[in-house]
PQR file of N, CA, C, O and H, with PARSE charges and radii, in Angstrom:
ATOM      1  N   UNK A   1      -6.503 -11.908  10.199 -0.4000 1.5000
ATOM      2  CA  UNK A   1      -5.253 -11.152  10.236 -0.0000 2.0000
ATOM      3  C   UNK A   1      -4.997 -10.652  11.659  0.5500 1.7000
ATOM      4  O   UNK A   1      -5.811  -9.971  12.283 -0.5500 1.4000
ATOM      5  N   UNK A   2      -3.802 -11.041  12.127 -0.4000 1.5000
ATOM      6  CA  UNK A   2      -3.245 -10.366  13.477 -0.0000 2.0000
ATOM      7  C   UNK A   2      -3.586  -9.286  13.661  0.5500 1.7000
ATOM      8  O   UNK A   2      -4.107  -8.946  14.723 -0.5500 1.4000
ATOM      9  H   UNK A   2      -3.141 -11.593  11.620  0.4000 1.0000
ATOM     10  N   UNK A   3      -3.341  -8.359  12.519 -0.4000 1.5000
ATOM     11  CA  UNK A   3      -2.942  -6.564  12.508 -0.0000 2.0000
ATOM     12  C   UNK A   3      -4.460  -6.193  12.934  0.5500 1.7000
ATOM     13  O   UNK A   3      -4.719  -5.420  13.856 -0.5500 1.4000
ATOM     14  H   UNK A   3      -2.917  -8.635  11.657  0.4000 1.0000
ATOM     15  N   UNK A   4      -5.357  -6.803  12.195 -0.4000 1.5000
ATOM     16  CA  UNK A   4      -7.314  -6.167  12.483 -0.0000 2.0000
ATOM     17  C   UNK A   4      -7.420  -6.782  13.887  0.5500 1.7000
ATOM     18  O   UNK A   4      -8.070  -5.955  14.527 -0.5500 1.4000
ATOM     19  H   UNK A   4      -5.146  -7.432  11.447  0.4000 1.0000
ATOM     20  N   UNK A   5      -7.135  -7.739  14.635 -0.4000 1.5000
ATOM     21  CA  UNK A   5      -7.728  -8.006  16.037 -0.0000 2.0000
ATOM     22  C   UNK A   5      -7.053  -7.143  16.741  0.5500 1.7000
ATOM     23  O   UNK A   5      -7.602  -6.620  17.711 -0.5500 1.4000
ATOM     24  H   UNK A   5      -6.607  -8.411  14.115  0.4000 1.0000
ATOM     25  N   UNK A   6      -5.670  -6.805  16.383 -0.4000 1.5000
ATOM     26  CA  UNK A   6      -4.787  -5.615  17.772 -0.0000 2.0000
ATOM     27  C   UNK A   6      -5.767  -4.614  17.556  0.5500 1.7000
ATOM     28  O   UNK A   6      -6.284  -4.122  18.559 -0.5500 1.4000
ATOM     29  H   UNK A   6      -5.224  -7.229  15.596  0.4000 1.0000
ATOM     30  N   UNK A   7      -6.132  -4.204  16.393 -0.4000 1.5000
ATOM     31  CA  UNK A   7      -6.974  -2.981  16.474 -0.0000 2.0000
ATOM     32  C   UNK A   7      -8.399  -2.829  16.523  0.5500 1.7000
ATOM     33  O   UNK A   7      -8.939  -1.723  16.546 -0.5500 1.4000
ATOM     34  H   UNK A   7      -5.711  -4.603  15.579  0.4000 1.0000
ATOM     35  N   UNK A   8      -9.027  -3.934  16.540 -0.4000 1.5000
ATOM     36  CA  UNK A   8     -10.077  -4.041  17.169 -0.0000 2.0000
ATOM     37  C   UNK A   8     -10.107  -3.823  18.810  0.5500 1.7000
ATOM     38  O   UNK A   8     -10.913  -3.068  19.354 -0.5500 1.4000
ATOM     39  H   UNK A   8      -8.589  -4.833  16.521  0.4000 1.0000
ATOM     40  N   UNK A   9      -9.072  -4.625  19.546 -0.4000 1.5000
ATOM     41  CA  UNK A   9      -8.762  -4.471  20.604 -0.0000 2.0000
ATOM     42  C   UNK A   9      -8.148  -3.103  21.376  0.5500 1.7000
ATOM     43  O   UNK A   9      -8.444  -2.689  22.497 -0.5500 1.4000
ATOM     44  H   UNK A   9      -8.418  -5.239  19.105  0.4000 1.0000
ATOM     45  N   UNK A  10      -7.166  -2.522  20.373 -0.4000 1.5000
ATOM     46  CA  UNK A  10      -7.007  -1.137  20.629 -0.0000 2.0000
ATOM     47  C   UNK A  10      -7.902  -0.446  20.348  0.5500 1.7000
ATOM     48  O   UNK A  10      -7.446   0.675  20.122 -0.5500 1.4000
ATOM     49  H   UNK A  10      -6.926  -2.859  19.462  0.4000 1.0000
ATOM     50  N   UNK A  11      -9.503  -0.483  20.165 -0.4000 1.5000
ATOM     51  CA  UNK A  11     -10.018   0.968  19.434 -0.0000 2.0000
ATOM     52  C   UNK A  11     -10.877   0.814  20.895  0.5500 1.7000
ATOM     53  O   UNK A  11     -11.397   1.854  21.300 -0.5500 1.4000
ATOM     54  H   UNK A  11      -9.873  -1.394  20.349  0.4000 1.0000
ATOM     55  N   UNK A  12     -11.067  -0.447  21.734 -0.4000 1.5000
ATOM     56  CA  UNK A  12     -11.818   0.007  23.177 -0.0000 2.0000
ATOM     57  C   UNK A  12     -10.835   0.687  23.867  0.5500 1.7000
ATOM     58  O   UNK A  12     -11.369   1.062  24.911 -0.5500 1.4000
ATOM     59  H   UNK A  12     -10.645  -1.292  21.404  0.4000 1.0000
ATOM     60  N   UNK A  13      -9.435   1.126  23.838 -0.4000 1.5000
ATOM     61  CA  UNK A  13      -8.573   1.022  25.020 -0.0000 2.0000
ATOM     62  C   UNK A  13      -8.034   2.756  24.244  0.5500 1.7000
ATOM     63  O   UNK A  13      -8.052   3.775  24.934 -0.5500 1.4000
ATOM     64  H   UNK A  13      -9.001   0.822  22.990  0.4000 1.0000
ATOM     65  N   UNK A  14      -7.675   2.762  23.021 -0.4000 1.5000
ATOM     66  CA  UNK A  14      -6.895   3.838  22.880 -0.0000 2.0000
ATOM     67  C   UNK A  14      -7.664   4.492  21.446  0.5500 1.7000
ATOM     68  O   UNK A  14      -7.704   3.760  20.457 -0.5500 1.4000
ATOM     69  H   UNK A  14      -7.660   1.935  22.461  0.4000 1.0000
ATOM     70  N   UNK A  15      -8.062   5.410  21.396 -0.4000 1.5000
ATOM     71  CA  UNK A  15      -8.347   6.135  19.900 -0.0000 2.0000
ATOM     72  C   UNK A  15      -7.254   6.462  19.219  0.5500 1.7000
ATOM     73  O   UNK A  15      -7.145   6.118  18.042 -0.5500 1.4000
ATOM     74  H   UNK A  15      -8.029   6.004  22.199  0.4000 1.0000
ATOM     75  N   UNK A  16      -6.347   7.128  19.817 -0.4000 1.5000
ATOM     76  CA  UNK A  16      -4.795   7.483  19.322 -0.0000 2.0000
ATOM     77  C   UNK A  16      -4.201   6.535  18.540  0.5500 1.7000
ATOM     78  O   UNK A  16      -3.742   6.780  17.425 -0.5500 1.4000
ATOM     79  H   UNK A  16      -6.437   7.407  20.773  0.4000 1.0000
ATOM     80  N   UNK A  17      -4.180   5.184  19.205 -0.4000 1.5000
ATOM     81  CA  UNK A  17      -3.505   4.044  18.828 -0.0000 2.0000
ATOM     82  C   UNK A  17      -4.199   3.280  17.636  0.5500 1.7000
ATOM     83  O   UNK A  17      -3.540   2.711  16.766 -0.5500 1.4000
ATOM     84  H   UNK A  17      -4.553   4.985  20.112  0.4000 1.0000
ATOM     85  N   UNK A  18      -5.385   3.304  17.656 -0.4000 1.5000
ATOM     86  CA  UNK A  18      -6.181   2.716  16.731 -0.0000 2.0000
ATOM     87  C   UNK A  18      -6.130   3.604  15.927  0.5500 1.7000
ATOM     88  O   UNK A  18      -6.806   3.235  14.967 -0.5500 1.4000
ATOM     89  H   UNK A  18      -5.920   3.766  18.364  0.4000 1.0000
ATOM     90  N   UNK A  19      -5.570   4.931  15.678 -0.4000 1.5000
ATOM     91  CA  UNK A  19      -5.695   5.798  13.960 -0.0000 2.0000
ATOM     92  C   UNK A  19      -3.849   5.326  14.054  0.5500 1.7000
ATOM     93  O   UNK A  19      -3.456   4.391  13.357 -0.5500 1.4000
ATOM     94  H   UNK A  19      -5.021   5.231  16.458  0.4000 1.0000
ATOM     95  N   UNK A  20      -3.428   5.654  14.449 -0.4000 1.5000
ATOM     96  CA  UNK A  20      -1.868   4.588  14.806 -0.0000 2.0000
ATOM     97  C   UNK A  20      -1.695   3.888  13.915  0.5500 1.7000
ATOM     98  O   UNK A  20      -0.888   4.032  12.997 -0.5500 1.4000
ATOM     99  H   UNK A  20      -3.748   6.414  15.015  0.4000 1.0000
ATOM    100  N   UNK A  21      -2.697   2.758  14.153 -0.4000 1.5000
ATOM    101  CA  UNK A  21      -2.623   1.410  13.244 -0.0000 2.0000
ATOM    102  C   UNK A  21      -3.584   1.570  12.240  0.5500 1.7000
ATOM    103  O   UNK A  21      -3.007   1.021  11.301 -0.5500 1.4000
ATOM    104  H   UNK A  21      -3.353   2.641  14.899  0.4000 1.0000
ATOM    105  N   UNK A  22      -4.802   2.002  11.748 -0.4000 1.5000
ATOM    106  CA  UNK A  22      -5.756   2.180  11.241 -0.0000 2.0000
ATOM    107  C   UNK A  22      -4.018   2.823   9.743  0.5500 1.7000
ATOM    108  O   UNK A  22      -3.409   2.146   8.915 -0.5500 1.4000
ATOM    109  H   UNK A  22      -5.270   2.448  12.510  0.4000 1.0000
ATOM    110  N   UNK A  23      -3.900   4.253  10.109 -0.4000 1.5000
ATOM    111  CA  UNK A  23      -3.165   4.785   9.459 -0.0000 2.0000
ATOM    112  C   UNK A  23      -1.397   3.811   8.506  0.5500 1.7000
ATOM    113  O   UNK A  23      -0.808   3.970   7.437 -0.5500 1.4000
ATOM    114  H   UNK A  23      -4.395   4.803  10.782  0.4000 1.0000
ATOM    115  N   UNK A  24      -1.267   3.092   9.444 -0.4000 1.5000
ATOM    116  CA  UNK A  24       0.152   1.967   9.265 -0.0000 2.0000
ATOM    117  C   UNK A  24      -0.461   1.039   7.897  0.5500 1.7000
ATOM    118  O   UNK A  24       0.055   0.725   6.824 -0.5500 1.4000
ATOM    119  H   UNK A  24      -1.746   2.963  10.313  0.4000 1.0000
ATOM    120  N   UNK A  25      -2.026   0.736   8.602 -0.4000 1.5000
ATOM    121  CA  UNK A  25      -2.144  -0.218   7.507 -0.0000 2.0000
ATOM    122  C   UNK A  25      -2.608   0.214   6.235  0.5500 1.7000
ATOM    123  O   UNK A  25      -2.709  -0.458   5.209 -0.5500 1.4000
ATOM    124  H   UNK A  25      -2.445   0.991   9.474  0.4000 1.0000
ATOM    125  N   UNK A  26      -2.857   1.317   6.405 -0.4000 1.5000
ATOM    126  CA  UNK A  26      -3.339   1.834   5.118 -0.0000 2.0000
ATOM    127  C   UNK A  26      -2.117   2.100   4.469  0.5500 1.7000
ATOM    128  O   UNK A  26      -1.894   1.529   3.402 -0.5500 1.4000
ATOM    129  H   UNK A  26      -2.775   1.863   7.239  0.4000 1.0000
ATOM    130  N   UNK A  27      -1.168   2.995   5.018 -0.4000 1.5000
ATOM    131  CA  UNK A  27       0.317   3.080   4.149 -0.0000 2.0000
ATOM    132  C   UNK A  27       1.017   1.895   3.704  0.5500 1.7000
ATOM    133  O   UNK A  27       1.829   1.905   2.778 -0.5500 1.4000
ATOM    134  H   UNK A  27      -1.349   3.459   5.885  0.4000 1.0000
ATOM    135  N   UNK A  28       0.694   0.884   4.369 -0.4000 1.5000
ATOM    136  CA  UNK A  28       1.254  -0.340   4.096 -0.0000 2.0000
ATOM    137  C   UNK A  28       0.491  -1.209   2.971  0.5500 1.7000
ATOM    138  O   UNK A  28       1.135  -2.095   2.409 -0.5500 1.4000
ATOM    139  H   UNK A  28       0.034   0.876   5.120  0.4000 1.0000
ATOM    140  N   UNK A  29      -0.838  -0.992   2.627 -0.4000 1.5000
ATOM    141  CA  UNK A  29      -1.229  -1.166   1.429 -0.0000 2.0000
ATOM    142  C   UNK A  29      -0.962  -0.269   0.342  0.5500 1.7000
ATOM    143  O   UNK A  29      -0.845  -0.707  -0.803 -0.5500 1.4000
ATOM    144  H   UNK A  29      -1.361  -0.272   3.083  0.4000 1.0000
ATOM    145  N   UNK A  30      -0.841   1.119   0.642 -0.4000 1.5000
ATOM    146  CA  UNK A  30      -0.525   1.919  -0.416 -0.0000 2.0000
ATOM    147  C   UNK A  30       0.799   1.768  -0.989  0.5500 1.7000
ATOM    148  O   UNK A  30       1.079   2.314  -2.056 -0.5500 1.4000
ATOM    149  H   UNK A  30      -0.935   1.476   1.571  0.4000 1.0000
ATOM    150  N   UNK A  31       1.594   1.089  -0.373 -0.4000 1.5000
ATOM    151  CA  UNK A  31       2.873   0.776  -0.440 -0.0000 2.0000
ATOM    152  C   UNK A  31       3.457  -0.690  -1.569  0.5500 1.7000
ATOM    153  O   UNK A  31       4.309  -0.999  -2.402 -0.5500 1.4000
ATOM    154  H   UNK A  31       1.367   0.645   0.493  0.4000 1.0000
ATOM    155  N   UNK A  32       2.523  -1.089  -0.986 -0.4000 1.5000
ATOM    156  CA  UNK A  32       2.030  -2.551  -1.749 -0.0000 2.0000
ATOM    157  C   UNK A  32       1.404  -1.886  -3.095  0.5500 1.7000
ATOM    158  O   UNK A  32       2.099  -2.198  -4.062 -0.5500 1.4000
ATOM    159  H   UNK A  32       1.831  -0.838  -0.310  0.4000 1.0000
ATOM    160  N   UNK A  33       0.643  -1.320  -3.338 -0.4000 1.5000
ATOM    161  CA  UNK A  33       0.725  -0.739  -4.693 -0.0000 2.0000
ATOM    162  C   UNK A  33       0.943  -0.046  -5.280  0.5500 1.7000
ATOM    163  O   UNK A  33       0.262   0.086  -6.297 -0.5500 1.4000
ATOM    164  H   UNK A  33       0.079  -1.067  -2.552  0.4000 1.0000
ATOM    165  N   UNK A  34       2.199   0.975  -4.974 -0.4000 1.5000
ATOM    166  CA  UNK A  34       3.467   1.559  -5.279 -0.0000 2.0000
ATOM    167  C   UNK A  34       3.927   0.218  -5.748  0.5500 1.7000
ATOM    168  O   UNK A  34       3.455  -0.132  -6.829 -0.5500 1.4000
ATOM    169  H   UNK A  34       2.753   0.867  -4.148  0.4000 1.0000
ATOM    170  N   UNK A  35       4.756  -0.608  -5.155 -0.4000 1.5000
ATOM    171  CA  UNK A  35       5.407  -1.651  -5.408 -0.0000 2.0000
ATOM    172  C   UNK A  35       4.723  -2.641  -6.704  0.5500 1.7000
ATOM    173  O   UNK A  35       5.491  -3.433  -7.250 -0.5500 1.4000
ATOM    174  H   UNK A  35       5.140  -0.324  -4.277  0.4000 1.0000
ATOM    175  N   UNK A  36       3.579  -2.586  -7.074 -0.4000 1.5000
ATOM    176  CA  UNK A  36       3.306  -3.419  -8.079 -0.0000 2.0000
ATOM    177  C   UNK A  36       3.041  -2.337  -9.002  0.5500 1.7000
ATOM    178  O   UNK A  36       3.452  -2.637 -10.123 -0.5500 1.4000
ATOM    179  H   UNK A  36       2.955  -1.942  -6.631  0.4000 1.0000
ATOM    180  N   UNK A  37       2.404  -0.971  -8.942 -0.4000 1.5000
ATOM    181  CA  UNK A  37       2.354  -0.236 -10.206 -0.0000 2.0000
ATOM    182  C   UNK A  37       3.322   0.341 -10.688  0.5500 1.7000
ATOM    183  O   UNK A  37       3.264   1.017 -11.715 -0.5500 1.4000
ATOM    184  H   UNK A  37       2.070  -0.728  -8.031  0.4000 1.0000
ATOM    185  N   UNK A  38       4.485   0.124  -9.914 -0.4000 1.5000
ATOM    186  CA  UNK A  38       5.767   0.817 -10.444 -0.0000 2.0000
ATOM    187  C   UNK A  38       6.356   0.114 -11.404  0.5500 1.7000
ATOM    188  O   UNK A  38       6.569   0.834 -12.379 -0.5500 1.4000
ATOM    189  H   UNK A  38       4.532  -0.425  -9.080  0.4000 1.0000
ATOM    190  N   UNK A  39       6.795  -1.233 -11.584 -0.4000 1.5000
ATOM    191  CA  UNK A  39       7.851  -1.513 -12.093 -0.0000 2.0000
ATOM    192  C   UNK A  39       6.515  -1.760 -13.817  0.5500 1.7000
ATOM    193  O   UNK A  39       6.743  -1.599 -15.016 -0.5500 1.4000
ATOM    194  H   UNK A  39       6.623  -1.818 -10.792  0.4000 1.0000
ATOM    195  N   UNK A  40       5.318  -2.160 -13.121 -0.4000 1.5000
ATOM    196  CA  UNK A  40       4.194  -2.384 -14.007 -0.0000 2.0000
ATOM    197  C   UNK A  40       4.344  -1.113 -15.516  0.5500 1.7000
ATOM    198  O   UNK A  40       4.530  -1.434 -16.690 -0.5500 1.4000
ATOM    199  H   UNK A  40       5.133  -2.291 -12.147  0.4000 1.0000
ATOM    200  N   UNK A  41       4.195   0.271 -14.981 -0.4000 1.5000
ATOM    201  CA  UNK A  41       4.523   1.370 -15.441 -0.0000 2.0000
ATOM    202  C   UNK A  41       5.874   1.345 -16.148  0.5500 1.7000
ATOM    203  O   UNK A  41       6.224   1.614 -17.297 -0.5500 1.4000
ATOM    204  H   UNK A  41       4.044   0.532 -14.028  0.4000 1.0000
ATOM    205  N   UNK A  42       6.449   0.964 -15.158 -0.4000 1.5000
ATOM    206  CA  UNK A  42       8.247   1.365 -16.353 -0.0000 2.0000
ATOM    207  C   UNK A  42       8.261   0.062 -17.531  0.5500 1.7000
ATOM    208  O   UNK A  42       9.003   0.275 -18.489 -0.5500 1.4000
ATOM    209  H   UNK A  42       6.165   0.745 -14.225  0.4000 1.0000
ATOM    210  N   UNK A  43       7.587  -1.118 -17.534 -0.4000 1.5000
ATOM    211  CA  UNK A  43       7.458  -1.788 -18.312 -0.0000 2.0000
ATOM    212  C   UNK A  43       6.920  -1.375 -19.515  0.5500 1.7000
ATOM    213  O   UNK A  43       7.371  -1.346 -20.660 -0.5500 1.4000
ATOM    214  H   UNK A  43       6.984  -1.291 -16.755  0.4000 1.0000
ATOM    215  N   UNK A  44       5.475  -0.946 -18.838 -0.4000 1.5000
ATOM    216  CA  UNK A  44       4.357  -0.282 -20.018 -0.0000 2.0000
ATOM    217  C   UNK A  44       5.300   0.726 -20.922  0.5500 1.7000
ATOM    218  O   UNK A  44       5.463   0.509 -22.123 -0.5500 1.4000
ATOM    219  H   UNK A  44       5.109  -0.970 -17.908  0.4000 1.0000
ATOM    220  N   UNK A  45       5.886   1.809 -20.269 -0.4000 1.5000
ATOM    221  CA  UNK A  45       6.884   2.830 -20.814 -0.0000 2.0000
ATOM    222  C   UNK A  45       7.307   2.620 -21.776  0.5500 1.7000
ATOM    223  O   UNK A  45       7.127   3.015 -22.928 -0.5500 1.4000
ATOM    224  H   UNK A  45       5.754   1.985 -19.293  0.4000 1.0000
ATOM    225  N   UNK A  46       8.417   1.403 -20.898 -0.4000 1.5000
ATOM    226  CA  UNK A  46       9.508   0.907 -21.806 -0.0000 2.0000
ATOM    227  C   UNK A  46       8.944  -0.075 -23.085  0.5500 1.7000
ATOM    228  O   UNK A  46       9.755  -0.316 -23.979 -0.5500 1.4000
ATOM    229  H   UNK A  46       8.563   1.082 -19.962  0.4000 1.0000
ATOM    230  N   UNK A  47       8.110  -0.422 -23.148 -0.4000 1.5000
ATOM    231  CA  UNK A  47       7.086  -0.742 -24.484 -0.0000 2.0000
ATOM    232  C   UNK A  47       6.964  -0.216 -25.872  0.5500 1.7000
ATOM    233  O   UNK A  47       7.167  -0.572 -27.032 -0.5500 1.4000
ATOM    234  H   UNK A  47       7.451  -0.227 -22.422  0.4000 1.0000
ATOM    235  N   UNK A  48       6.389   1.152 -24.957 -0.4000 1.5000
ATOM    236  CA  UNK A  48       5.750   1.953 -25.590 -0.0000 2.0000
ATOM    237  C   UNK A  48       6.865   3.190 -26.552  0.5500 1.7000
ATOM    238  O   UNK A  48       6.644   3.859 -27.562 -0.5500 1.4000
ATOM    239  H   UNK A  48       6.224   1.441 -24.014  0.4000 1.0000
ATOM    240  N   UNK A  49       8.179   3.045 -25.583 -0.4000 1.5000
ATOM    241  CA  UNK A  49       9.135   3.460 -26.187 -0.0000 2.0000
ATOM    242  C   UNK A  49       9.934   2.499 -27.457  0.5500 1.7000
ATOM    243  O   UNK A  49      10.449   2.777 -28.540 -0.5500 1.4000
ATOM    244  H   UNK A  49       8.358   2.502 -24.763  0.4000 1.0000
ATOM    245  N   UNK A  50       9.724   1.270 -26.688 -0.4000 1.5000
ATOM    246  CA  UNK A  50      10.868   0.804 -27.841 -0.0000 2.0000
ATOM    247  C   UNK A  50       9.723   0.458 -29.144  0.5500 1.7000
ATOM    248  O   UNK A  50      10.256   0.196 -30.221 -0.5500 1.4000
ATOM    249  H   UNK A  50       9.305   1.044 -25.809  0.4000 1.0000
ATOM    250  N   UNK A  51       8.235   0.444 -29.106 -0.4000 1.5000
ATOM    251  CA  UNK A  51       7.423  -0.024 -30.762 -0.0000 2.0000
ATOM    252  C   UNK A  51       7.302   1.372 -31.382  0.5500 1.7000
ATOM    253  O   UNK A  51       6.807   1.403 -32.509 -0.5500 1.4000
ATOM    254  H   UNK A  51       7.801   0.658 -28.230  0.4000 1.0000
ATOM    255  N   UNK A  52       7.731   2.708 -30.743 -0.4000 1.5000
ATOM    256  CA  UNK A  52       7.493   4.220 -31.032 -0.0000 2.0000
ATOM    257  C   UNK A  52       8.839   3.824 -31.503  0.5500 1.7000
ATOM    258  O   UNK A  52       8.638   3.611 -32.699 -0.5500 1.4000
ATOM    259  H   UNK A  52       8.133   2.683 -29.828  0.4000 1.0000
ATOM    260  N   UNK A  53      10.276   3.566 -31.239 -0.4000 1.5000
ATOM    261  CA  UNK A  53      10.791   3.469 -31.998 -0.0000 2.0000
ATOM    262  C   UNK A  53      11.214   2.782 -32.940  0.5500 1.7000
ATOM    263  O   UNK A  53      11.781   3.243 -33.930 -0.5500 1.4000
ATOM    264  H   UNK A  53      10.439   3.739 -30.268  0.4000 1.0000
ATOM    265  N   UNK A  54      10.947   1.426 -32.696 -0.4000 1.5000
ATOM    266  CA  UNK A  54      11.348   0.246 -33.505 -0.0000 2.0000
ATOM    267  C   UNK A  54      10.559  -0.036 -35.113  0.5500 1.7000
ATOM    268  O   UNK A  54      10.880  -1.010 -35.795 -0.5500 1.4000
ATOM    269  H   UNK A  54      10.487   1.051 -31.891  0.4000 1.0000
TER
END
């Protein structure tokens, strides 16, 4: 992955920059699973609502 060699490379040159990116990529996975447990969840919900009522 591109993103791990810049920051391999930034963690000799900048500490700042490397929690920078260290921090980006972590939100950017957490983001990534926001994005799959969400709609996952309103599915489950919406399930669980319509055999509670049906």
């Amino acid at each position: 992955m591109d993103l791990r060699r810049m920051a391999r490379r930034v963690r000799r040159d900048n500490t700042l920059e490397y929690a920078l990116v260290r921090a980006a990529m972590t939100f950017g996975g957490f983001a990534l699973v926001i994005q799959i447990s969400l709609p996952l969840g309103f599915v489950l919900l919406l399930a669980f609502v319509f055999l509670k009522n049906g």
